[in-house]
C-alpha positions in Angstrom: 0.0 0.0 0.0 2.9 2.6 1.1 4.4 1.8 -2.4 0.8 2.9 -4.1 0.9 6.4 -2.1 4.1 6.6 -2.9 3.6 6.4 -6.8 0.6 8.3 -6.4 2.5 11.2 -4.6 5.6 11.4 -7.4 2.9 11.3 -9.8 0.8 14.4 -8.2 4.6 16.2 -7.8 5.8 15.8 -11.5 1.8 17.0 -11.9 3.1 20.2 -10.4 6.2 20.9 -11.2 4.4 21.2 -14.9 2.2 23.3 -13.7 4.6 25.3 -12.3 6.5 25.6 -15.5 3.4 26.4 -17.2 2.8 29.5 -15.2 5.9 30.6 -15.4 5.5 30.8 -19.3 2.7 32.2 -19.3 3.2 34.7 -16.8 6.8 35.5 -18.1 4.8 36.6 -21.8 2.8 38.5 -20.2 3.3 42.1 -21.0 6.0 41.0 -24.0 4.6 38.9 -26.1 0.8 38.6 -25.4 -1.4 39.3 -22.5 -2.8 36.6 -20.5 -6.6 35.9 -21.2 -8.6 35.7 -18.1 -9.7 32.5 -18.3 -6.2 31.2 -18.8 -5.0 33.0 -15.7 -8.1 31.7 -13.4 -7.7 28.3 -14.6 -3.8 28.3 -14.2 -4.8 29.8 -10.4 -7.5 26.9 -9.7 -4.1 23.9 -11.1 -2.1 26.1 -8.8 -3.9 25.8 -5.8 -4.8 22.3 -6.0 -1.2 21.6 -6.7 -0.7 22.9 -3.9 -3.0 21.5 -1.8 -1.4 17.8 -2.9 1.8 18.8 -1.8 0.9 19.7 1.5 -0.7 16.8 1.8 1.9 14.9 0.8 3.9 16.8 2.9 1.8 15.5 5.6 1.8 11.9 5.3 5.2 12.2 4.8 5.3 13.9 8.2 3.5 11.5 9.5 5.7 8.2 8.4 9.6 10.1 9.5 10.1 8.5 13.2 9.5 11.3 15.9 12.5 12.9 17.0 12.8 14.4 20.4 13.0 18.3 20.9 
């Protein structure tokens, strides 16, 4: 099962990274080349956020599997 979460996760993270690359395009045109269209802004804000969302919850389980160490 950890294996499967852990595909899942790596999947979700290259997901992002993408994503991340994507918006960095098309923000770095904007104002040079073209200007961004609202819809293409909102729906590079809605992959954005739920990006992010997956990597703070992977960030979590993560978390949640390192052995406790004491403070």
């Amino acid at each position: 099962m950890a294996r499967l979460a852990d595909e899942v996760e790596a999947v979700q993270l290259a997901m992002g990274a993408r994503l991340v690359e994507r918006a960095e395009d098309v923000l770095g045109a904007v104002g040079r080349e073209r200007r961004a269209r609202p819809n293409e802004l909102r729906c590079l804000a809605y992959g954005l956020v739920e990006a992010l969302r997956d990597a703070l919850r992977i960030a979590e389980s993560q978390g949640g599997r390192l052995p406790r160490t004491p403070q």
